[in-house]
C-alpha positions in Angstrom: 10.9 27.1 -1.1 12.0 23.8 0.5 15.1 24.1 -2.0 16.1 27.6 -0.9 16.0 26.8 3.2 18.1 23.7 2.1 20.6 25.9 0.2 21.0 28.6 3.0 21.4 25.6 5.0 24.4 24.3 3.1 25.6 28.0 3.0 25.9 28.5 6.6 27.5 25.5 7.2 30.4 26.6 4.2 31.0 29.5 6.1 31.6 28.2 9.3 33.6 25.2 7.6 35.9 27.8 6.0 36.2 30.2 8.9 37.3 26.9 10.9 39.9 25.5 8.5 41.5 28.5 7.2 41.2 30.9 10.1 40.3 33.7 7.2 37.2 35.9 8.0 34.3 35.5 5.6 33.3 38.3 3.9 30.7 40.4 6.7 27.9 41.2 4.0 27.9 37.8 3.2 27.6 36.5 7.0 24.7 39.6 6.7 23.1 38.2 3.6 22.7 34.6 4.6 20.6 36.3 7.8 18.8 38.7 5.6 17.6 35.5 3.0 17.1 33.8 6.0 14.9 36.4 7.8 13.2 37.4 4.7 12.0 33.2 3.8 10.6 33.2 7.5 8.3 35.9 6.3 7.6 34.0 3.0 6.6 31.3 5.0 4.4 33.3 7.3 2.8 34.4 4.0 2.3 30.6 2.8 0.8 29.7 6.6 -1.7 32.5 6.5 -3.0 31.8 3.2 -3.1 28.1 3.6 -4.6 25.8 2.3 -5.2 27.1 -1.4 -2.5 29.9 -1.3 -4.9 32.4 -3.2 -3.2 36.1 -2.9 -5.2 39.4 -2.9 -3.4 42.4 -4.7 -2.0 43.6 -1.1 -0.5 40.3 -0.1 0.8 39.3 -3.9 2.4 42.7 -3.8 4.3 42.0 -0.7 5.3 38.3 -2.1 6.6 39.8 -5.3 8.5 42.4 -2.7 9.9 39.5 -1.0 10.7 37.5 -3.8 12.7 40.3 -5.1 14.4 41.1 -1.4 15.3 37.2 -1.4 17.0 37.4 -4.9 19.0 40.3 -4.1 20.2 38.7 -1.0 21.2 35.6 -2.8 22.9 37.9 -5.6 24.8 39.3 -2.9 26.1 36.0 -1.5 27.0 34.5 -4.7 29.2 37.9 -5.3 30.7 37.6 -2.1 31.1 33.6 -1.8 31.7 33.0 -5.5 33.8 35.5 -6.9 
Protein backbone atom coordinates (compact mmCIF):
# COMPACT_ATOMS: atom_id res chain seq x y z
CA UNK A 1 0.00 0.00 0.00
CA UNK A 2 3.04 2.18 0.87
CA UNK A 3 3.90 1.66 -3.05
CA UNK A 4 0.54 2.93 -4.25
CA UNK A 5 0.50 6.40 -1.95
CA UNK A 6 4.07 6.78 -3.32
CA UNK A 7 2.92 6.33 -6.91
CA UNK A 8 -0.16 8.69 -6.68
CA UNK A 9 2.37 10.81 -5.16
CA UNK A 10 4.66 10.88 -8.21
CA UNK A 11 1.39 11.18 -10.33
CA UNK A 12 0.18 14.36 -8.94
CA UNK A 13 3.26 15.86 -9.06
CA UNK A 14 3.37 14.83 -13.22
CA UNK A 15 0.34 16.52 -13.64
CA UNK A 16 1.05 19.72 -12.13
CA UNK A 17 4.72 19.50 -13.85
CA UNK A 18 3.05 19.26 -17.24
CA UNK A 19 0.23 21.67 -16.67
CA UNK A 20 3.14 24.15 -15.76
CA UNK A 21 5.52 23.63 -18.65
CA UNK A 22 3.23 23.16 -21.39
CA UNK A 23 0.26 25.24 -20.41
CA UNK A 24 -1.99 22.15 -21.88
CA UNK A 25 -4.83 21.04 -19.56
CA UNK A 26 -4.62 17.49 -18.32
CA UNK A 27 -7.09 15.28 -19.08
CA UNK A 28 -10.21 16.20 -16.16
CA UNK A 29 -11.00 12.35 -15.43
CA UNK A 30 -7.60 11.90 -14.84
CA UNK A 31 -7.26 15.03 -12.34
CA UNK A 32 -10.67 13.05 -11.02
CA UNK A 33 -9.07 9.65 -10.86
CA UNK A 34 -5.87 10.57 -9.02
CA UNK A 35 -8.58 12.07 -6.15
CA UNK A 36 -10.87 9.09 -6.45
CA UNK A 37 -7.48 6.49 -5.82
CA UNK A 38 -6.56 8.86 -3.44
CA UNK A 39 -9.86 8.97 -1.47
CA UNK A 40 -10.53 5.42 -1.90
CA UNK A 41 -6.61 4.32 -0.23
CA UNK A 42 -7.66 6.69 2.82
CA UNK A 43 -10.48 4.29 3.28
CA UNK A 44 -8.13 1.21 2.81
CA UNK A 45 -6.12 2.61 5.39
CA UNK A 46 -8.99 3.25 7.77
CA UNK A 47 -9.71 -0.50 7.18
CA UNK A 48 -5.89 -1.45 8.05
CA UNK A 49 -6.13 0.96 11.36
CA UNK A 50 -9.30 -0.57 12.60
CA UNK A 51 -8.24 -4.03 12.29
CA UNK A 52 -4.77 -3.50 13.63
CA UNK A 53 -2.65 -5.29 14.81
CA UNK A 54 -3.25 -8.81 13.07
CA UNK A 55 -5.40 -7.53 10.17
CA UNK A 56 -7.90 -10.50 10.54
CA UNK A 57 -11.11 -9.56 8.20
CA UNK A 58 -14.73 -10.94 8.87
CA UNK A 59 -16.82 -11.65 5.66
CA UNK A 60 -18.39 -7.93 5.97
CA UNK A 61 -15.17 -6.08 6.20
CA UNK A 62 -13.14 -8.50 3.49
CA UNK A 63 -16.10 -7.88 1.23
CA UNK A 64 -15.70 -4.20 1.46
CA UNK A 65 -11.67 -4.59 1.01
CA UNK A 66 -12.17 -6.67 -2.15
CA UNK A 67 -14.82 -3.72 -3.12
CA UNK A 68 -12.08 -1.28 -2.58
CA UNK A 69 -9.40 -3.04 -4.09
CA UNK A 70 -11.40 -3.37 -7.17
CA UNK A 71 -12.60 0.61 -7.00
CA UNK A 72 -8.69 1.37 -6.64
CA UNK A 73 -7.75 -0.65 -9.80
CA UNK A 74 -10.32 0.86 -11.80
CA UNK A 75 -9.19 4.22 -10.82
CA UNK A 76 -5.65 3.44 -11.67
CA UNK A 77 -6.94 1.84 -15.08
CA UNK A 78 -8.42 5.03 -15.77
CA UNK A 79 -5.29 7.12 -15.18
CA UNK A 80 -3.00 4.97 -17.08
CA UNK A 81 -5.69 5.44 -20.18
CA UNK A 82 -5.74 8.92 -19.78
CA UNK A 83 -1.90 9.72 -18.77
CA UNK A 84 -0.41 6.90 -20.87
CA UNK A 85 -2.09 6.63 -24.01
Amino acid sequence: MVCSVKVIGIIIYLIAEYQYQYGDAVSRRAVDAVFQALFILTEIRAVLRETAPHHDLDPDTRRRMQQLCDDLEHEVSSIRKELLP
